[in-house]
ROBATI-115510 format. One record per residue (C-alpha): z, x, y; residue in three letters. Coordinates in pm, whole numbers, plus 32768, in hexadecimal, padded with zeros to 4 digits. Layout:
N
ZXYala;...
***
This chain:
457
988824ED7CB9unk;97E023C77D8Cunk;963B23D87D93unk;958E23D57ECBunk;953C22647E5Funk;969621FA7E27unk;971422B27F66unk;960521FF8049unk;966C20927FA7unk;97DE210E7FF4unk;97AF21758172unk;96DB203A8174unk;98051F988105unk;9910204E81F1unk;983F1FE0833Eunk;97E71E8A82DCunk;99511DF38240unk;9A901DAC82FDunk;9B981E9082E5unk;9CAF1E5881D7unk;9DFF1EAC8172unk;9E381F5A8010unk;9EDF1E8B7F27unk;9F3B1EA37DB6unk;9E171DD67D31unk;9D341F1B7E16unk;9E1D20137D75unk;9DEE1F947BFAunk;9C8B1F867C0Cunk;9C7A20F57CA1unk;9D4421937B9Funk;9C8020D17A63unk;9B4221667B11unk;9BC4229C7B2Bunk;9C9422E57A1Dunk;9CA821FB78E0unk;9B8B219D77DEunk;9B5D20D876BDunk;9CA220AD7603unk;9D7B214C7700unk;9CF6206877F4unk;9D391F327708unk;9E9C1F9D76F1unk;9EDC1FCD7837unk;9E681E6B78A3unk;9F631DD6779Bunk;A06E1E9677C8unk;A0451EEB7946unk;9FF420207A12unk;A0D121347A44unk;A06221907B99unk;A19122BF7B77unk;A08D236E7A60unk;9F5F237F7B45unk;9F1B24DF7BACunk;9DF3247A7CA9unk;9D6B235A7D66unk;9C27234E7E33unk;9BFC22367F2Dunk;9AD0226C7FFBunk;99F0219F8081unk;9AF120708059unk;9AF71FF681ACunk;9C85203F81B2unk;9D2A1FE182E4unk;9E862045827Bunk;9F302124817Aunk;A035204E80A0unk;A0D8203E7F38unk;A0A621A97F09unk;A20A21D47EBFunk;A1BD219F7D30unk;A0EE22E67D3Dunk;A20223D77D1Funk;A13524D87C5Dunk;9FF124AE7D1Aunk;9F7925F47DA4unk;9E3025C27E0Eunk;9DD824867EEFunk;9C6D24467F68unk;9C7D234380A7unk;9B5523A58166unk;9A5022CE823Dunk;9B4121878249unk;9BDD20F48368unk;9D5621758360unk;9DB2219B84CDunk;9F002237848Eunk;9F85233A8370unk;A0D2227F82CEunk;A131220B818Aunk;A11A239B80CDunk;A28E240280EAunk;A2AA23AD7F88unk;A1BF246E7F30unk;A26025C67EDDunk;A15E265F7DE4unk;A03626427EE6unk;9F9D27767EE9unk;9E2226E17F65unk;9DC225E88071unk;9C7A257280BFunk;9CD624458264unk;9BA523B48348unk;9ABD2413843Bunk;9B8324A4857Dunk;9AC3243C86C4unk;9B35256987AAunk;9B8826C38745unk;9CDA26C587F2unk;9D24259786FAunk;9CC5263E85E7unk;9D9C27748627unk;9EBE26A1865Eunk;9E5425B0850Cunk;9E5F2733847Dunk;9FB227AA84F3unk;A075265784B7unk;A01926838360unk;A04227EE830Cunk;A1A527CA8397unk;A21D267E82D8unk;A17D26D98193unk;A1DD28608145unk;A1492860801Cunk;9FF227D68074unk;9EF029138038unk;9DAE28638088unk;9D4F276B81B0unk;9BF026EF817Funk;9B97281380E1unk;9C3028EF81B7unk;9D2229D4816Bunk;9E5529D78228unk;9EA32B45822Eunk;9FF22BF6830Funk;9F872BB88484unk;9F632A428458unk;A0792A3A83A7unk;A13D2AF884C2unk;A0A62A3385D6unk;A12928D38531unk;A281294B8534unk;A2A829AD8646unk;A1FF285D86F0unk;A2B9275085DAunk;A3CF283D859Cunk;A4DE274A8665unk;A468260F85B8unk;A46A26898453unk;A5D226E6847Dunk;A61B25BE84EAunk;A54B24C683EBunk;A60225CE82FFunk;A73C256B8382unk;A70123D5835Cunk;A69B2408821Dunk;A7B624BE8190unk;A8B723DC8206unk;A7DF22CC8188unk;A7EF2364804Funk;A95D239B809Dunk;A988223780D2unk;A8BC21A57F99unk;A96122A97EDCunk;AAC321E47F38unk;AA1220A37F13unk;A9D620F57DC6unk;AB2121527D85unk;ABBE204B7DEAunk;AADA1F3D7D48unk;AB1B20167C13unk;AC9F1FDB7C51unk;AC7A1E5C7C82unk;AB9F1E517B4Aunk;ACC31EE27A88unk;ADAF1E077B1Dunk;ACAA1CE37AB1unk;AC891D74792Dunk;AE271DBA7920unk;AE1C1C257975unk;AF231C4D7A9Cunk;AE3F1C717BE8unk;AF031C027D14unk;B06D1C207C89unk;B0B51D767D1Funk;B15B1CC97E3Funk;B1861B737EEDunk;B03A1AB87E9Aunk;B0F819BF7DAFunk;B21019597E9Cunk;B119194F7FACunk;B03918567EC8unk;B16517A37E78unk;B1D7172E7FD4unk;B092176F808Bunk;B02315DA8062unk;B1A6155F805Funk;B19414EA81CCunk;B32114018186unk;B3A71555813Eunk;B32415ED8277unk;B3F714C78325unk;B52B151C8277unk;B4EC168582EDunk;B5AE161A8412unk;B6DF15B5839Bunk;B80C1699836Bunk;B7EE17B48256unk;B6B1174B81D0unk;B5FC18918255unk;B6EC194C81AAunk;B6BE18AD8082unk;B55D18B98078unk;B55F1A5D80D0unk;B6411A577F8Cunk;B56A19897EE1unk;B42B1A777F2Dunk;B4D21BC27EFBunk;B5491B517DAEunk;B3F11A997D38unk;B3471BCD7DAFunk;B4111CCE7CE9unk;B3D31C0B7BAAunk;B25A1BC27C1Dunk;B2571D5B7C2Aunk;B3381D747AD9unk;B2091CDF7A4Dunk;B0E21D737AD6unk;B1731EBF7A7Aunk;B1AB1E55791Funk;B0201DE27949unk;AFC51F22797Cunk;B0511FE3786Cunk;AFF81EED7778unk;AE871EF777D9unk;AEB2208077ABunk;AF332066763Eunk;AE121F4F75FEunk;AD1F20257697unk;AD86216075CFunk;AD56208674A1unk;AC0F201074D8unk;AB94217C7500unk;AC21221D7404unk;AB9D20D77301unk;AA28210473C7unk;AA5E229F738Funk;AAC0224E71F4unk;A9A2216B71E5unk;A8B62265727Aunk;A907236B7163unk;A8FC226E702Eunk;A7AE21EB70AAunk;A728237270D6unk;A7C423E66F91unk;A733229C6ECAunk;A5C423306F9Aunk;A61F24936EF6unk;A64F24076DA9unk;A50923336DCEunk;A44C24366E4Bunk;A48E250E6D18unk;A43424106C05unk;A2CE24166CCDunk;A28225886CC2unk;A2F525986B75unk;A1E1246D6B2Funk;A104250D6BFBunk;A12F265A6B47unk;A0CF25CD6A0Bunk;9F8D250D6A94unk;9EE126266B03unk;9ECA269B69B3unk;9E8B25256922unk;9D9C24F569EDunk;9CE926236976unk;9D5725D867F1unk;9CA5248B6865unk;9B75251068F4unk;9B43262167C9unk;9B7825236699unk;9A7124B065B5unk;99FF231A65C8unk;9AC622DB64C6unk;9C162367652Aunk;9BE522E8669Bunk;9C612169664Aunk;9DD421E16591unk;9DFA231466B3unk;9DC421F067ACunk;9E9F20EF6724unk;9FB022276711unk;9F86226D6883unk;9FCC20CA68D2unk;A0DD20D06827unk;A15F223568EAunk;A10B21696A2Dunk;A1EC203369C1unk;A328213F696Cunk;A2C821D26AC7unk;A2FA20596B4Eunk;A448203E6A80unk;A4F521806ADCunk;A49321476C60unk;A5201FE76C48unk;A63420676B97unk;A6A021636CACunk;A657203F6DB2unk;A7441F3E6CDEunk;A842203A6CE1unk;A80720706E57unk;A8441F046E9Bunk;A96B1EA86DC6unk;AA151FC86E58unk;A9B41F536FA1unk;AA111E0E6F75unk;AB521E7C6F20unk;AB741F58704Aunk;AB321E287109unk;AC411D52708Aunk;AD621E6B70A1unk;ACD81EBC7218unk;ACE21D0E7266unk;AE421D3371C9unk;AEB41E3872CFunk;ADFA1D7C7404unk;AE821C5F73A9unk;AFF81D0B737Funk;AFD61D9C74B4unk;AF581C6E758Cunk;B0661BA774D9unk;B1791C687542unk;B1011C9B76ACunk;B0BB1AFB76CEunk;B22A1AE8762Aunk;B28E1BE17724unk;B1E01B36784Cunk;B27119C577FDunk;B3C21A697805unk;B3801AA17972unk;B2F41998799Funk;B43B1900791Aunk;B50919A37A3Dunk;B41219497B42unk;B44517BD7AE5unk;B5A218137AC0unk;B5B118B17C42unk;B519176E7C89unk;B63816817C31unk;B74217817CA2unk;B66F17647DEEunk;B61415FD7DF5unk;B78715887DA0unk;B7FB165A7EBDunk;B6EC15A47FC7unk;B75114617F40unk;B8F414AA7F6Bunk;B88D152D80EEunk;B79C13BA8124unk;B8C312FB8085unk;B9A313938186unk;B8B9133F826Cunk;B89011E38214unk;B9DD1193825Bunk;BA11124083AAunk;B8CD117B83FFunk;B92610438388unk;BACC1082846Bunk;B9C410B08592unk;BA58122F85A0unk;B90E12EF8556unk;B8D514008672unk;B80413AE8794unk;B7111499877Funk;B6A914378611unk;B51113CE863Bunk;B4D9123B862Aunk;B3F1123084F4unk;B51C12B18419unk;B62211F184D3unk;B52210CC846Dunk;B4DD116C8328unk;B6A7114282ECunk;B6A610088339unk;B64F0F8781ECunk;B6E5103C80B1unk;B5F80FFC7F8Dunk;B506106B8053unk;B59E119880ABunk;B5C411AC7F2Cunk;B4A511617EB8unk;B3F4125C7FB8unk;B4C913617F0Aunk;B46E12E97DA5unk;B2FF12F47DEDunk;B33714497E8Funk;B3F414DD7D6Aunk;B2DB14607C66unk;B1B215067D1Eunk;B28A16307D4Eunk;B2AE160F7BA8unk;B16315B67B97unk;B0CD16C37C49unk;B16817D87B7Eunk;B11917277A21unk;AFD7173B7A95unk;AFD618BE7AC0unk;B08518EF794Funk;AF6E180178D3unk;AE5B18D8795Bunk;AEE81A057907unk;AF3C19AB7792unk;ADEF18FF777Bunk;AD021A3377F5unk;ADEB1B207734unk;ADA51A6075D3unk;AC1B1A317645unk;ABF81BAA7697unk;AC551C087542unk;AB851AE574A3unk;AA701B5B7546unk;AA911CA77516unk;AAE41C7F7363unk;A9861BA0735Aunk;A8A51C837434unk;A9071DB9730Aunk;A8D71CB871F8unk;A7861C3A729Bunk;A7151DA472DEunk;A77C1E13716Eunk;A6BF1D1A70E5unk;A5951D2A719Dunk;A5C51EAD7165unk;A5BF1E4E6FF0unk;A49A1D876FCEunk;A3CA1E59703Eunk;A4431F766F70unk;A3E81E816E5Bunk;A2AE1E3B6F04unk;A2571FC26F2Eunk;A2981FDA6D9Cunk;A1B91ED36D50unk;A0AB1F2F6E44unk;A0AC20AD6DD6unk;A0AC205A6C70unk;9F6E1F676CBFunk;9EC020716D22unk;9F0F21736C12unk;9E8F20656B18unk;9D34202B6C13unk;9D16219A6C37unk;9D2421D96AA8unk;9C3620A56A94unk;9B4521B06B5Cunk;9B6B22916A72unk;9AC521D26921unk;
***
């Protein structure tokens, strides 16, 4: 609650400054007034604010001009944004816990009853409007005025949800195409990258059965291109079952190791209770021999935790290496698999390029009797007028057409092998960082049995 004081230098504030917009520096301050202190505030200034968490925000006196980046409050039900400058109400639809609002100073009445209404029909679950509660009449009286327009902002929005909804989807199904290694092969991407910047070919396009050759050639590449992207598919399933089931085992070993730690501490902790009142209750003389017992309790409480935690790890590590066995195994076969392919694709290539070169051979020579047909185009009458480098044109051709589908294999074989290197040292980094501080727990906890018997002498 503001004193008279504070709410003069505030109002003294809201005529005097220029009108601003809200921003998330505004925001962040608000909510460590509002709602953080001491340590909680420290935190949240390291580690960010989670605007989702606040429950209220007051604004007043701010000098607002518009409402923005509200969209974080999704559990905010009661928002103070009186005396400021906000000419128009927008930015609140994501706001659906708002139960309390608190606007600005409406200049006519007939304003104010529409201000009113507007609101009481887009937010249904507002109760209170500047302190006013918005009983069944209102309520009636703003559907029946907004009642078109909320239907149809209802409408846009659930095809908009329709529509992200299928956005999502489908990123979700190029994303899987992208982690099974074989995006763009379920159809005629390759062929189309492999002639797309072979302009000569386009001129031999012209001469006599090339089209049909290269429809023959497409069809086929595309079949095997699909061959492949299937196999993708199913052998990202079988990795992906493995990982999970190796994430689920490792889940249960690290919670039954937790069990098993867990116990040898009560059962430590049972018996200090009553040490500690042996301790308290022995003469001067028997103090120094209970104490040094006591040490030596804490160092077997040390030993048995690390023991449990060494038995964690070498069992772990051994999970590990079986699990890199089986990723390995599997991306092994499906590279072996996919180079096969690749194999046929380069393979469709020669059959393909030897049957180009027969058709410009034949065409050399009816070129070079004068016999070629009249309406052949002049660059590739030019273009037959000189053998090698009709050849060579064809040579160069045939390599990038090679060249471009090494290059897929490569990429493929190369992300499949640094997917599954990637993945074997991010559980090897994570165990061991895991482990240390397990270690480091021990240590720390046995530190401060041995400071808290110190207390006790």
């Amino acid at each position: 609650m503001l004193s008279s004081k504070e709410t003069s230098n505030l109002s003294a504030g809201y005529h005097d400054k220029t009108p601003i917009y809200i921003d998330e520096e505004i925001l962040q301050e608000a909510v460590l007034e509002q709602g953080l202190q001491d340590q909680a505030e420290l935190i949240a200034k390291q580690e960010g604010i989670l605007f989702k968490e606040a429950p209220r925000l007051s604004l007043e006196y701010r000098n607002i001009q518009k409402i923005d980046h509200l969209w974080e409050f999704s559990a905010l039900t009661k928002l103070n944004l009186n005396n400021n400058f906000i000419k128009k109400i927008e930015g609140l639809d994501h706001l659906v816990n708002l139960t309390w609002l608190n606007g600005n100073p409406i200049p006519e009445e007939n304003n104010e009853e529409k201000y009113t209404l507007f609101l009481a029909a887009y937010f249904q679950q507002l109760k209170f409007l500047n302190n006013v509660f918005l009983n069944e009449d209102i309520r009636n009286r703003a559907s029946a005025k907004y009642n078109l327009d909320i239907e149809e902002m209802n409408q846009e929005e659930l095809h908009a949800q329709q529509a992200a909804k299928e956005k999502r989807k489908q990123e979700a199904i190029l994303q899987m195409h992208e982690d099974s290694f074989v995006e763009q092969l379920n159809g005629d991407y390759l062929y189309k990258n492999i002639i797309q910047n072979d302009t000569e070919l386009k001129k031999l396009q012209c001469l006599p059965g090339v089209d049909e050759l290269l429809e023959a050639f497409e069809q086929q590449l595309v079949d095997l291109c699909n061959q492949l992207f299937e196999v993708g598919l199913a052998e990202y399933k079988r990795r992906d079952a493995e990982v999970a089931s190796f994430f689920a085992r490792l889940d249960v070993d690290v919670t039954d190791s937790q069990s098993r730690a867990s116990k040898v501490l009560a059962d430590f902790q049972t018996e200090q209770k009553q040490r500690t009142l042996d301790l308290q209750q022995a003469a001067k003389d028997e103090k120094k021999s209970k104490m040094d017992i006591w040490l030596e309790e804490i160092n077997v409480l040390c030993y048995n935790l690390m023991t449990v935690e060494f038995q964690l790890y070498s069992y772990l590590e051994e999970t590990i290496r079986k699990f890199d066995n089986n990723i390995s195994e599997m991306t092994g076969s499906f590279s072996e698999t996919a180079q096969g392919i690749f194999v046929q694709c380069r393979e469709l290539e020669d059959s393909h390029h030897q049957k180009v070169t027969q058709i410009a051979v034949t065409t050399l020579e009816v070129v070079a009797k004068g016999e070629a047909e009249d309406d052949l185009p002049d660059d590739v009458r030019m273009l037959f007028l000189d053998k090698n480098t009709v050849m060579d044109t064809l040579a160069a051709s045939h390599d990038n057409h090679l060249q471009t589908i090494n290059d897929r294999e490569t990429q493929l074989v190369t992300r499949a092998e640094a997917w599954k290197v990637a993945l074997i040292k991010g559980i090897e980094d994570t165990e061991l960082k895991r482990n240390r501080m397990r270690i480091a727990d021990i240590h720390r906890h046995a530190d401060y049995l041995r400071e808290q018997l110190k207390k006790l002498m």
